[in-house]
MIVOZA-591747 format. One record per residue (C-alpha): residue number from 1; residue in three letters; x, y, z. Coordinates in steps of 0.5 Angstrom, whole numbers, padded with zeros to 4 digits. Layout:
# residues N
REC  zalo  vomar      X      Y      Z
REC   NUM    ALA      X      Y      Z
...
This chain:
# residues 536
REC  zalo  vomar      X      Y      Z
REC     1    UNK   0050  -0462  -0118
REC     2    UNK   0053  -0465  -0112
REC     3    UNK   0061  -0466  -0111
REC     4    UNK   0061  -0470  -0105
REC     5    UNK   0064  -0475  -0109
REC     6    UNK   0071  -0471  -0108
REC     7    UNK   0072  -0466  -0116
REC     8    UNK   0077  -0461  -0114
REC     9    UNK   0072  -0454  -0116
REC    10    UNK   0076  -0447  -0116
REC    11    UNK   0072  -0441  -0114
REC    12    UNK   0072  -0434  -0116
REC    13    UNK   0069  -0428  -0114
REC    14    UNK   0068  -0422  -0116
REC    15    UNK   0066  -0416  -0114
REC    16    UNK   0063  -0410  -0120
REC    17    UNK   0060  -0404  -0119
REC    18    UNK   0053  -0406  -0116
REC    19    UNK   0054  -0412  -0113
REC    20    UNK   0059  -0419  -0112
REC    21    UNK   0059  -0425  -0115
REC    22    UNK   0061  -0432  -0113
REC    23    UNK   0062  -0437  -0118
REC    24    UNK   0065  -0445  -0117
REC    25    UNK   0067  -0449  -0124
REC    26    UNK   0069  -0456  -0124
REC    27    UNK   0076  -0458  -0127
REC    28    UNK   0073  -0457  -0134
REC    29    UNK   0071  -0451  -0133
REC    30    UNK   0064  -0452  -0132
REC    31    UNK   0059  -0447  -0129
REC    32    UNK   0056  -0450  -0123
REC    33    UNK   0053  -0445  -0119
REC    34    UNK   0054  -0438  -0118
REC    35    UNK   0050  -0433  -0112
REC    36    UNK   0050  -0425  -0112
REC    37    UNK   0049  -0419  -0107
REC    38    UNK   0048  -0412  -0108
REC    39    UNK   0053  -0408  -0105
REC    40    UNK   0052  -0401  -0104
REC    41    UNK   0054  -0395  -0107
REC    42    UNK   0054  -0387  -0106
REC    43    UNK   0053  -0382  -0112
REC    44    UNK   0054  -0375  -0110
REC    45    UNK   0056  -0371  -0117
REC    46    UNK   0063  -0373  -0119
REC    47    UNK   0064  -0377  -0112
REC    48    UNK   0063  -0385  -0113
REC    49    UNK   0064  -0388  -0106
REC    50    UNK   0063  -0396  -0104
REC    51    UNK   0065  -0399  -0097
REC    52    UNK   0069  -0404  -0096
REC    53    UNK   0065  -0408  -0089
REC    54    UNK   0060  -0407  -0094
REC    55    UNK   0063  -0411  -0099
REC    56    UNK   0066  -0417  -0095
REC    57    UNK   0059  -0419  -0093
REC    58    UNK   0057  -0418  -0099
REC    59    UNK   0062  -0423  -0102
REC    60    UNK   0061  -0429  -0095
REC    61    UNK   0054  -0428  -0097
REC    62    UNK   0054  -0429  -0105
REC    63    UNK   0061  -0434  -0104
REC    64    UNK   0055  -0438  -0098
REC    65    UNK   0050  -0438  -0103
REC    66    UNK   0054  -0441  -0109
REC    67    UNK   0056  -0447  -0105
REC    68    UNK   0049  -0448  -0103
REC    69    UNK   0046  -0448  -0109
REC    70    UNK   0052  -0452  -0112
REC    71    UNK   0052  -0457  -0107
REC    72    UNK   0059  -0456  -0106
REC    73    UNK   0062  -0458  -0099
REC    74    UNK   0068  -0453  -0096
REC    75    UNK   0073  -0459  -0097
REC    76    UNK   0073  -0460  -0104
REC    77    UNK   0074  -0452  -0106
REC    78    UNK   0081  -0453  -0107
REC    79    UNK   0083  -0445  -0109
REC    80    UNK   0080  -0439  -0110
REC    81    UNK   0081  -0432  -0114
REC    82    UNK   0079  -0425  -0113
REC    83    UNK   0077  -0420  -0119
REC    84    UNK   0074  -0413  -0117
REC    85    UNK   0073  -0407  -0120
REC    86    UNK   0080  -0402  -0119
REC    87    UNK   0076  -0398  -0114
REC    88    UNK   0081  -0395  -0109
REC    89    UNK   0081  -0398  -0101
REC    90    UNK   0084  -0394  -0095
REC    91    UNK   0085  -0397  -0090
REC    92    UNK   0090  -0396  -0083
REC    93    UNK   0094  -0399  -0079
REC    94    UNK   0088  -0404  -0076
REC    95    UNK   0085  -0405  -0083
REC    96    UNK   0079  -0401  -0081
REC    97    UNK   0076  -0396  -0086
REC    98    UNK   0078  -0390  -0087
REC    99    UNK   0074  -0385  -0090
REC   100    UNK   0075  -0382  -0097
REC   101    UNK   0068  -0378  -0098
REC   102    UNK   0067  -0371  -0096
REC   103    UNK   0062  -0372  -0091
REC   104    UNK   0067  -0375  -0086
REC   105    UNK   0064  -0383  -0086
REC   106    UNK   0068  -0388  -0084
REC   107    UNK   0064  -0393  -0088
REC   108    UNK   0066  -0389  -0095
REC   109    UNK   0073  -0391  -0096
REC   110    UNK   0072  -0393  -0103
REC   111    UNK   0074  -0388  -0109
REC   112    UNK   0069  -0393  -0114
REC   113    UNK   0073  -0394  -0121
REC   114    UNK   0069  -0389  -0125
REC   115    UNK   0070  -0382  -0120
REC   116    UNK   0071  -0377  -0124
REC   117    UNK   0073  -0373  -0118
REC   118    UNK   0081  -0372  -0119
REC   119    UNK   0081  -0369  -0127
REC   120    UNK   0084  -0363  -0125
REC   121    UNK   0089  -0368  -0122
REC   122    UNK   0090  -0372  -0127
REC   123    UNK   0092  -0366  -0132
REC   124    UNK   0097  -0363  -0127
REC   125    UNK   0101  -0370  -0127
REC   126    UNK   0100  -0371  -0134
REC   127    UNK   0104  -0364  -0136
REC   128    UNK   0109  -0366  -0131
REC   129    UNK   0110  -0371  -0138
REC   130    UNK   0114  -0377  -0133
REC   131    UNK   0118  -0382  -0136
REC   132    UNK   0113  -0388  -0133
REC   133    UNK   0107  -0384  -0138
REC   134    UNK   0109  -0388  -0143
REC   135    UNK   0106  -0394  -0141
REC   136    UNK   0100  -0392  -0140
REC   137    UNK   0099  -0388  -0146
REC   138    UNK   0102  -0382  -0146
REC   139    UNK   0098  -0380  -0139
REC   140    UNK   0094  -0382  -0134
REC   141    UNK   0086  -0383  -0133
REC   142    UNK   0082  -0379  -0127
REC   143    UNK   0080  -0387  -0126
REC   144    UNK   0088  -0388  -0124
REC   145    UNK   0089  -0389  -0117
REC   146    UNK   0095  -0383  -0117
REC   147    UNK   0090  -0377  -0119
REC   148    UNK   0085  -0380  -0114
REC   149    UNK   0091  -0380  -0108
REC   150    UNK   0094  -0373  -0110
REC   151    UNK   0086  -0372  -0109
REC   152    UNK   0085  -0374  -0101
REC   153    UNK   0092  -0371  -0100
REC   154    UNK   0090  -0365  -0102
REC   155    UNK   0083  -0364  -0099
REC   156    UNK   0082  -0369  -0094
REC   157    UNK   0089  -0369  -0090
REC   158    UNK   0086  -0371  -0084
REC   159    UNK   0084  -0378  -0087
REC   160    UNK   0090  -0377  -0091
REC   161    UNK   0095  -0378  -0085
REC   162    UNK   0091  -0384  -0082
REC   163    UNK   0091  -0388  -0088
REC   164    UNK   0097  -0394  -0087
REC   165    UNK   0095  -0398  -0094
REC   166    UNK   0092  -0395  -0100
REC   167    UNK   0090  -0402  -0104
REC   168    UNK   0087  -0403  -0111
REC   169    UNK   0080  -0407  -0109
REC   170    UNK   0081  -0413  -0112
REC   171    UNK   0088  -0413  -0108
REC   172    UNK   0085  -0411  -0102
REC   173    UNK   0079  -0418  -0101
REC   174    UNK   0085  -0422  -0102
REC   175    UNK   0090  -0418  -0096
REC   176    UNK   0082  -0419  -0092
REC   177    UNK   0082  -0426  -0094
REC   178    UNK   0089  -0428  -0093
REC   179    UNK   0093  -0422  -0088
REC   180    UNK   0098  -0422  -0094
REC   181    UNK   0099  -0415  -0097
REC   182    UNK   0103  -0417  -0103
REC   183    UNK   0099  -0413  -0109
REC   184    UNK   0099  -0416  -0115
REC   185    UNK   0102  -0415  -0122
REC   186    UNK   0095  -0413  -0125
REC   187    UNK   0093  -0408  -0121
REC   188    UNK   0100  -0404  -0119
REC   189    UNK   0102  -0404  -0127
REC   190    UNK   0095  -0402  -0130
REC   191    UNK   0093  -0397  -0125
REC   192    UNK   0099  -0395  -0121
REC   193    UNK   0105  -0394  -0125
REC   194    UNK   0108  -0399  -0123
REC   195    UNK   0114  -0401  -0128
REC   196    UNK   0113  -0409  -0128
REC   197    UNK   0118  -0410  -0133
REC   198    UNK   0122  -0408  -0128
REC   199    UNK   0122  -0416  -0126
REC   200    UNK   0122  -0418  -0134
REC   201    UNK   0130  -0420  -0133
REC   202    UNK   0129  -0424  -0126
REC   203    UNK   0122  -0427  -0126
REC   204    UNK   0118  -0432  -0129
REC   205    UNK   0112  -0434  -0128
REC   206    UNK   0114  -0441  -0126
REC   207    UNK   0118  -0438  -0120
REC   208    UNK   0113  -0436  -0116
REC   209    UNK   0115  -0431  -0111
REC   210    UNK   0113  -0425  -0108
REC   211    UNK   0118  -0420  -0111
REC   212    UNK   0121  -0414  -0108
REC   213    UNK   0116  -0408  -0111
REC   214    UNK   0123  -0406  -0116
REC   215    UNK   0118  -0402  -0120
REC   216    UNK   0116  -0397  -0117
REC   217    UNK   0118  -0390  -0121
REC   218    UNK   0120  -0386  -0114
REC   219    UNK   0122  -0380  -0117
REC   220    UNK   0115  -0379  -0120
REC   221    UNK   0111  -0380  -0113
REC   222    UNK   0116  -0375  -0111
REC   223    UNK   0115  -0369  -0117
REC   224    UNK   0107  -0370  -0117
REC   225    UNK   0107  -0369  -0109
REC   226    UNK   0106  -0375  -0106
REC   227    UNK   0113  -0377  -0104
REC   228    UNK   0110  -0378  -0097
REC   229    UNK   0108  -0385  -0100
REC   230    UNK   0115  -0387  -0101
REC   231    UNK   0117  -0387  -0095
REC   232    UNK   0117  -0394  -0091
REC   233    UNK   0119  -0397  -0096
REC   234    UNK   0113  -0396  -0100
REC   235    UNK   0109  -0400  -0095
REC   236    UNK   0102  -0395  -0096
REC   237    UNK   0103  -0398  -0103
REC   238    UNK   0106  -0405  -0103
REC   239    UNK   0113  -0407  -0102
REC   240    UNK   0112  -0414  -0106
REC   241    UNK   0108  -0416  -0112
REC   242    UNK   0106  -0423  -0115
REC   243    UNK   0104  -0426  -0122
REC   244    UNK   0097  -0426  -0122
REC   245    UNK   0096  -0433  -0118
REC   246    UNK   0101  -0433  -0114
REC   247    UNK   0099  -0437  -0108
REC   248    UNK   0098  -0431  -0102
REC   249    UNK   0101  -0432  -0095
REC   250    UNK   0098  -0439  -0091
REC   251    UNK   0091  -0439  -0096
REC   252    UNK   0084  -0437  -0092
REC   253    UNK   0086  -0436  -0085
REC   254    UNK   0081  -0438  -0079
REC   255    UNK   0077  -0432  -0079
REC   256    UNK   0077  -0430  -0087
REC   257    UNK   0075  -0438  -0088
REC   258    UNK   0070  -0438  -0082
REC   259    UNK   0066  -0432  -0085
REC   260    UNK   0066  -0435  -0092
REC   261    UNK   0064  -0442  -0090
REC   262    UNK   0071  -0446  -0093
REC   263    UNK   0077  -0449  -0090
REC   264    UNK   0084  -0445  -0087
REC   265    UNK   0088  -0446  -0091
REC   266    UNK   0085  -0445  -0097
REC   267    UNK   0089  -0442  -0104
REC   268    UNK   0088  -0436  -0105
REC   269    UNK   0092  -0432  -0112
REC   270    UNK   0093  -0426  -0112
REC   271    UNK   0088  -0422  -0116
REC   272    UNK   0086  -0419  -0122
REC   273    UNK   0082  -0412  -0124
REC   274    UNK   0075  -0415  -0127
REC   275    UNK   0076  -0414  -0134
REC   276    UNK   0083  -0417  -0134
REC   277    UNK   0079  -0423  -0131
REC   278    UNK   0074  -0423  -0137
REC   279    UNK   0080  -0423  -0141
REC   280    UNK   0084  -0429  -0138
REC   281    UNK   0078  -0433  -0137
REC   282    UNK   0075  -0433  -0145
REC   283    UNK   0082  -0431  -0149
REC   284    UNK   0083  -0439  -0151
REC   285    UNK   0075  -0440  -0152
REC   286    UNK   0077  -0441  -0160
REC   287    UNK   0073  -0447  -0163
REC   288    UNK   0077  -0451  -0167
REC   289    UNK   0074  -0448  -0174
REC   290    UNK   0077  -0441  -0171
REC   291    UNK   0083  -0443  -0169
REC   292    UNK   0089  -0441  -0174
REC   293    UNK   0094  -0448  -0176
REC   294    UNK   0099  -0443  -0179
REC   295    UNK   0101  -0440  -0173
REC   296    UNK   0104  -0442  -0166
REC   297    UNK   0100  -0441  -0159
REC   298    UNK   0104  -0436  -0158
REC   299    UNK   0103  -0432  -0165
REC   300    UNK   0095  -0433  -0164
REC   301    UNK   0092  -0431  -0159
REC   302    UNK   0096  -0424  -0162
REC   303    UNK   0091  -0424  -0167
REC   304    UNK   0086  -0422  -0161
REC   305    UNK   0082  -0417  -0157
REC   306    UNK   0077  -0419  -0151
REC   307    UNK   0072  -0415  -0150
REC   308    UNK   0069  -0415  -0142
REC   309    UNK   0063  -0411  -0144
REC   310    UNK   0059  -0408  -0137
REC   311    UNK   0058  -0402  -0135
REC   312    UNK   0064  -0400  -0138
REC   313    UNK   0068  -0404  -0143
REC   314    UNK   0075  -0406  -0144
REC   315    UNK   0079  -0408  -0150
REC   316    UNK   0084  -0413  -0148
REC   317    UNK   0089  -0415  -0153
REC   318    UNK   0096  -0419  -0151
REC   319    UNK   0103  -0418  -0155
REC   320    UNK   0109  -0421  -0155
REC   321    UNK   0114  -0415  -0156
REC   322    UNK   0112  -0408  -0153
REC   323    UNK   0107  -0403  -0156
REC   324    UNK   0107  -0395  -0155
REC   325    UNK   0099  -0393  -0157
REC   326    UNK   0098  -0387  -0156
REC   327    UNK   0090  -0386  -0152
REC   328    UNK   0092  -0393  -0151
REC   329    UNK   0093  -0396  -0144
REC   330    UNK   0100  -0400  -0143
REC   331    UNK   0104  -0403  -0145
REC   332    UNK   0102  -0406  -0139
REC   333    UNK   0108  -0413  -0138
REC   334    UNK   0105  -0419  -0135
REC   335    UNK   0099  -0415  -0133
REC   336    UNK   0093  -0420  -0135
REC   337    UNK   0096  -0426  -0139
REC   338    UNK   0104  -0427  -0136
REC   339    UNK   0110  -0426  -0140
REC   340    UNK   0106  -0422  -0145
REC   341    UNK   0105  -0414  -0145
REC   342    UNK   0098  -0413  -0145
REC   343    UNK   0094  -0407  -0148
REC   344    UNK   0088  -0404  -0146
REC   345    UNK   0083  -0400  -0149
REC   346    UNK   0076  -0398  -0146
REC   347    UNK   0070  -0394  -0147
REC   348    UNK   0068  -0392  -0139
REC   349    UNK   0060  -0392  -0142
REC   350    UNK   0057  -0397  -0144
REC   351    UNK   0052  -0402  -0139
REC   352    UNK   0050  -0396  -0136
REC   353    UNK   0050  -0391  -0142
REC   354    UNK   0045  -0396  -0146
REC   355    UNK   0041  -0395  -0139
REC   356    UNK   0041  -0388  -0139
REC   357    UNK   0039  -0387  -0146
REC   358    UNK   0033  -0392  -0143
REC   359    UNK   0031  -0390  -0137
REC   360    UNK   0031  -0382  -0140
REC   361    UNK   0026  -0383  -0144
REC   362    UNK   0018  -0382  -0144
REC   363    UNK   0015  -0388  -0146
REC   364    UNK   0020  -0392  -0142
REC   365    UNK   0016  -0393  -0136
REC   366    UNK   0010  -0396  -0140
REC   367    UNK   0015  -0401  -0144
REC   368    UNK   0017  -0403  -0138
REC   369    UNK   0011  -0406  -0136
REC   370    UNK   0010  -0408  -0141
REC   371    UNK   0017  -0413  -0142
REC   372    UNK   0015  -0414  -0135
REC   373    UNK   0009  -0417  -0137
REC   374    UNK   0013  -0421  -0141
REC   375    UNK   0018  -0424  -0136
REC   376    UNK   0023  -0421  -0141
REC   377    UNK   0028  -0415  -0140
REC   378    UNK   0027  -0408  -0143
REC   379    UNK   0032  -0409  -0147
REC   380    UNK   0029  -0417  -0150
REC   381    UNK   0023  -0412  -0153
REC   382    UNK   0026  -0406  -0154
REC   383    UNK   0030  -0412  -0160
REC   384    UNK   0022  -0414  -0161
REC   385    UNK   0020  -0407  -0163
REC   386    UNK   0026  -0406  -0168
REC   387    UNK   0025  -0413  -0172
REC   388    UNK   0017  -0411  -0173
REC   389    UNK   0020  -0405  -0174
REC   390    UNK   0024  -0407  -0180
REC   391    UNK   0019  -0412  -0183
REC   392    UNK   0014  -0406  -0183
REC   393    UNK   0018  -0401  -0187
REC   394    UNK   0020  -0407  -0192
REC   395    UNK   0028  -0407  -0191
REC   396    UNK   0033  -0412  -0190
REC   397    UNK   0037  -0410  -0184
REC   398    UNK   0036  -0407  -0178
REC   399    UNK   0041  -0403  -0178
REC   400    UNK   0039  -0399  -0183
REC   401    UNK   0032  -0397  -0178
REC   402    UNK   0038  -0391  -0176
REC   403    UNK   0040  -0387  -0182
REC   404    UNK   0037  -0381  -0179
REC   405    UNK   0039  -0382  -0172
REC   406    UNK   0047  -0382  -0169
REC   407    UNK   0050  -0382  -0163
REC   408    UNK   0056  -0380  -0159
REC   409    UNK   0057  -0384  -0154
REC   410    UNK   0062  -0380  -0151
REC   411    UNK   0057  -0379  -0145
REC   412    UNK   0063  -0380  -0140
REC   413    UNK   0069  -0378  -0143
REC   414    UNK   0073  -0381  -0149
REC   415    UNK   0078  -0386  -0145
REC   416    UNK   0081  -0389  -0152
REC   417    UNK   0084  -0387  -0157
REC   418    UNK   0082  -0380  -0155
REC   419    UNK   0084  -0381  -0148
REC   420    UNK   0079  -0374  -0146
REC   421    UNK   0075  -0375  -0140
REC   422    UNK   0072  -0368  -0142
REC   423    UNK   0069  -0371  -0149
REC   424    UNK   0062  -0371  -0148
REC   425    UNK   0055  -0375  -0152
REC   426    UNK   0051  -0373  -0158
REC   427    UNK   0045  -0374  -0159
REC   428    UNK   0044  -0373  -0168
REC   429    UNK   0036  -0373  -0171
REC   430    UNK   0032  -0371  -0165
REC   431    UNK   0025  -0370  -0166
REC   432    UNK   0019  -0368  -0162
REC   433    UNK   0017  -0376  -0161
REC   434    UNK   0016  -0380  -0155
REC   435    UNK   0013  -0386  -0158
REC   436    UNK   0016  -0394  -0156
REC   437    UNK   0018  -0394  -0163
REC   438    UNK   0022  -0388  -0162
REC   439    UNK   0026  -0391  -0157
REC   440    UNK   0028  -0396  -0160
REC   441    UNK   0031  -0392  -0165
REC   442    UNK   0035  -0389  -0161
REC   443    UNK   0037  -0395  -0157
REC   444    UNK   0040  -0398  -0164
REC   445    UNK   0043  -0392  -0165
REC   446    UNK   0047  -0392  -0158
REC   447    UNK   0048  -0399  -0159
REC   448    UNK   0052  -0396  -0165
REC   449    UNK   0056  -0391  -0163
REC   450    UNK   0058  -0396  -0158
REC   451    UNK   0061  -0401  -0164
REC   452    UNK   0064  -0395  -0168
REC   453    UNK   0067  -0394  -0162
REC   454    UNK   0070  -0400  -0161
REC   455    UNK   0072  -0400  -0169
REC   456    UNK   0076  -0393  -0167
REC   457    UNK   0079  -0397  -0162
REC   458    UNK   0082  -0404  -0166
REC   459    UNK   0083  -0400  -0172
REC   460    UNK   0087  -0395  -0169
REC   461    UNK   0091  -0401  -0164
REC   462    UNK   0092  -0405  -0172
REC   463    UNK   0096  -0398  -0174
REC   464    UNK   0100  -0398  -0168
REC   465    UNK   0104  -0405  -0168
REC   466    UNK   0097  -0410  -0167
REC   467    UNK   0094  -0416  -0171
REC   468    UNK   0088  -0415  -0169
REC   469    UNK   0083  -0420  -0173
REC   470    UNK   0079  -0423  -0168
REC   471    UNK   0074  -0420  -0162
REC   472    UNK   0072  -0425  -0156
REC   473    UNK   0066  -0423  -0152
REC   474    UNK   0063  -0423  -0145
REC   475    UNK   0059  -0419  -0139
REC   476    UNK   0052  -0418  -0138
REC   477    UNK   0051  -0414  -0146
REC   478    UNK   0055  -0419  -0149
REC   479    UNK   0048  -0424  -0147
REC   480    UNK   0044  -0417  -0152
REC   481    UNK   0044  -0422  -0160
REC   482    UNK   0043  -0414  -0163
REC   483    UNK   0049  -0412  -0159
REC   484    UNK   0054  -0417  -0161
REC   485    UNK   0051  -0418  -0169
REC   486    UNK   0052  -0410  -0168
REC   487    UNK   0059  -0410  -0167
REC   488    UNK   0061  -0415  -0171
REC   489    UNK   0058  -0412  -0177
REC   490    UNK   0061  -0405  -0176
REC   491    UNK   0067  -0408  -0174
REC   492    UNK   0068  -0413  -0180
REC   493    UNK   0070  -0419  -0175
REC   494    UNK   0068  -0426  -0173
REC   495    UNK   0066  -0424  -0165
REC   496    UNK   0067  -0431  -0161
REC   497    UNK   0062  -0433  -0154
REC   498    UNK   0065  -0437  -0149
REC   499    UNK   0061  -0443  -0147
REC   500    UNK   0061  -0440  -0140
REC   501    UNK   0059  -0433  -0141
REC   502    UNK   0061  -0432  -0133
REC   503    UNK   0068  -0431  -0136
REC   504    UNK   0071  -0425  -0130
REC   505    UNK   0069  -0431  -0125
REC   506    UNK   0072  -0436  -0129
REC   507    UNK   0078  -0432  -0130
REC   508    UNK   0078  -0431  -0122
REC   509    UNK   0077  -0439  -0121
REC   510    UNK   0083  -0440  -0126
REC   511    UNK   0088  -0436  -0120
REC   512    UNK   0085  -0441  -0115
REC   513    UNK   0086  -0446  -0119
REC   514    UNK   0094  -0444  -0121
REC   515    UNK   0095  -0442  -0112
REC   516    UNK   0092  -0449  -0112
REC   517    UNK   0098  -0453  -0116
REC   518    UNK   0093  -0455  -0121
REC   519    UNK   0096  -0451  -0127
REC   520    UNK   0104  -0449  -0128
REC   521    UNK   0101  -0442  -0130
REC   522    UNK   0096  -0439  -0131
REC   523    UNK   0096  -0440  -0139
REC   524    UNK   0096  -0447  -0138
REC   525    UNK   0090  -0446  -0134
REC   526    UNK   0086  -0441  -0139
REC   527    UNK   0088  -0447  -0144
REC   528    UNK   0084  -0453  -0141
REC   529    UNK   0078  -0449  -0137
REC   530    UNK   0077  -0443  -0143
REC   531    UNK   0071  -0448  -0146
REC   532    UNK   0071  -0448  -0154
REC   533    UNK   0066  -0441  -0155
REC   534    UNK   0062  -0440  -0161
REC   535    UNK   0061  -0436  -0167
REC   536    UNK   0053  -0433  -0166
């Protein structure tokens, strides 16, 4: 499709754990054409570490594409918005990386979200019970960025001294973009401590300003042994914050735009973690049928919880009043939908724990070639195998396939309700078979798991303040039918698919949009460029 006619078109950008994307979406919404590239990643036992270079030519290649393949021209890209994973950038005075890594390489200067280096860390913050702990449910997670800092300071000093700002991603390709090194409220509240309440009095989102970084708990960086952080003002860790899509410094400046292939000057808005981009870009996707004509906007979209299933999932619900859940990170305000506290559970394996369970098992690489053979997906055969499955064995659901078969799908922790990144996986009714049909069963099983993990997570979420009756989901599983028809039955509520399943790029187009002027705010975007989605 062709926009040479002059549509304004909002880009988003997002940067997961395996590669970046980039996404243009017309003024309703629409998909029109999306690119990806694969970005590096280096794994050695608990340390999980990506680069910064690498992952800027990733998104000007992705971002290239896209235009291409959409035929958009750089003029009519009115804004754009950036998501990421809340992997933690260093970076010094000249913006050149710095390494994190043990081995010394400069390239290595992204500690990726799910690095589990930083346990012992997070234990001893944790006991130092600092008042900023109830907003993250009590305590702070090894994937938070205060564990990981004390990590480097502790065992990379010489790295340590040369850094001059530590950034969350997402926060960092919009400073590469712009120059300006405002951070978000996303980012600062759900991963930093960051106290964006602080602003609750002074600060509407209709104000649209850089803020001066007031919520910083400085008395906590000091006690956990980080007080060098606070000096300058806190530059390191940023002296301004903003409303996700705030527009950032001038737009594009000349390099940024000349590596991407737009215009200088662009608007870019401040950013947001993926997840929390998932959930601004599907939380408004109600068919009529689904939407609650008793209730206000405001009561309504209470009512919900966003599932960002990936490699991880995240469960995003929204409330008006501030809600303390223990296991349960927040409540973070104006994190992800602004002027509303935001609650966020999560499981830290999901994607990639389906991918485990798989790709472990002896009749894997046969299945493969046979789904391959197909031109369908491991997954799409493995889902073939249980319905024949079940016909075979004469009975009416396929969950029933796994009544001597469970797992625990704790095999990266437990991040909510129980908050215990020591948990570990179970596997329930192991036999001595290694057949297809074996792993079929185990596949269900994990699929499972997973779903009762998330029924864990709402129920426990409804016991402390929260009226959750209906599940909105997107990511790569929410495309799986069996996953989504698994935790619908487990969970006992509808589950809603947007239109556009690519909802973190729509979320990271709705910030370009907002930095562009063409919303007042971000729920008034959500509003006309959230689709109306559909029970499956």
């Amino acid at each position: 499709m062709s926009t040479g006619g002059g549509g304004a078109v909002f880009l988003g950008v997002d940067v997961g754990t395996g590669s970046a994307r980039a996404g243009l979406f017309d003024e309703k919404g629409k998909l029109l054409g999306s690119a990806s590239s694969p970005i590096q990643i280096w794994k050695e036992k608990d340390c999980i570490e990506q680069s910064s270079t690498d992952i800027w030519h990733a998104v000007c290649i992705s971002v290239k594409s896209a235009c291409s393949l959409a035929d958009v021209a750089p003029e009519n890209v009115v804004g754009l918005g950036f998501a990421a994973t809340c992997s933690l950038v260093a970076v010094d005075a000249d913006g050149s990386p710095v390494s994190v890594s043990w081995s010394g390489d400069a390239r290595r200067n992204i500690i990726v979200w799910m690095d589990h280096r930083a346990v012992d860390q997070a234990e001893r913050i944790n006991a130092r019970n600092s008042p900023v702990l109830q907003y993250c449910g009590g305590g702070v997670s090894p994937e938070m960025q205060a564990p990981k800092l004390l990590w480097v300071k502790e065992n990379l000093q010489e790295s340590w001294s040369m850094v001059c700002r530590w950034m969350d991603l997402s926060d960092w390709l919009a400073y590469r973009a712009t120059g300006d090194d405002t951070r978000s409220l996303c980012t600062t509240v759900c991963k930093w401590t960051y106290l964006g309440h602080a602003h609750m009095e002074q600060w509407k989102e209709s104000d649209s300003c850089d803020m001066e970084a007031c919520g910083w708990d400085e008395v906590f960086w000091e006690e956990i042994g980080l007080g060098d952080l606070v000096e300058g003002n806190l530059s390191k860790i940023g002296r301004s914050v903003a409303f996700p899509g705030h527009p950032l410094g001038s737009g594009l400046t000349p390099n940024a735009a000349k590596e991407l292939g737009l215009l200088p000057g662009t608007p870019v808005g401040t950013s947001l973690i993926d997840a929390h981009a998932g959930g601004v870009g599907v939380m408004e996707s109600l068919p009529d049928a689904e939407s609650k004509a008793d209730m206000s906007d405001e009561q309504a979209i209470c009512h919900r919880m966003v599932l960002v299933c990936g490699t991880s999932t995240c469960h995003m619900a929204v409330s008006k009043n501030k809600l303390f859940i223990p296991g349960v990170w927040g409540p973070f305000w104006s994190a992800m939908v602004p002027e509303f506290w935001l609650t966020e559970g999560g499981q830290s394996a999901t994607g990639v724990l389906l991918d485990y369970i798989v790709e472990n098992h002896a009749a894997a690489p046969l299945l493969a070639n046979h789904a391959a053979s197909q031109s369908i997906s491991i997954y799409e055969l493995l889902n073939k195998i249980l319905l024949s499955m079940m016909h075979e064995q004469n009975i009416s659901y396929i969950s029933a396939l796994t009544q001597d078969t469970h797992v625990l799908p704790d095999f990266h922790g437990n991040r909510s309700p129980l908050a215990d990144p020591k948990s570990k996986g179970v596997i329930c009714g192991l036999t001595l078979d290694t057949s297809d049909k074996n792993l079929a069963l185990l596949y269900l099983a994990t699929i499972q798991g997973i779903a009762y993990g998330t029924r864990h997570i709402v129920e426990h979420c409804n016991v402390h303040g929260h009226k959750i009756d209906t599940l909105l989901a997107c990511g790569g599983l929410a495309k799986n039918p069996l996953y989504i028809q698994e935790h619908a039955d487990i969970t006992g509520c509808p589950i809603i698919l947007p239109r556009e399943n690519e909802s973190v790029l729509l979320g990271a187009a709705v910030l370009g949009a907002v930095a562009a002027k063409k919303f007042p705010g971000v729920r008034d975007a959500m509003k006309t460029l959230n689709a109306a989605g559909k029970v499956p």
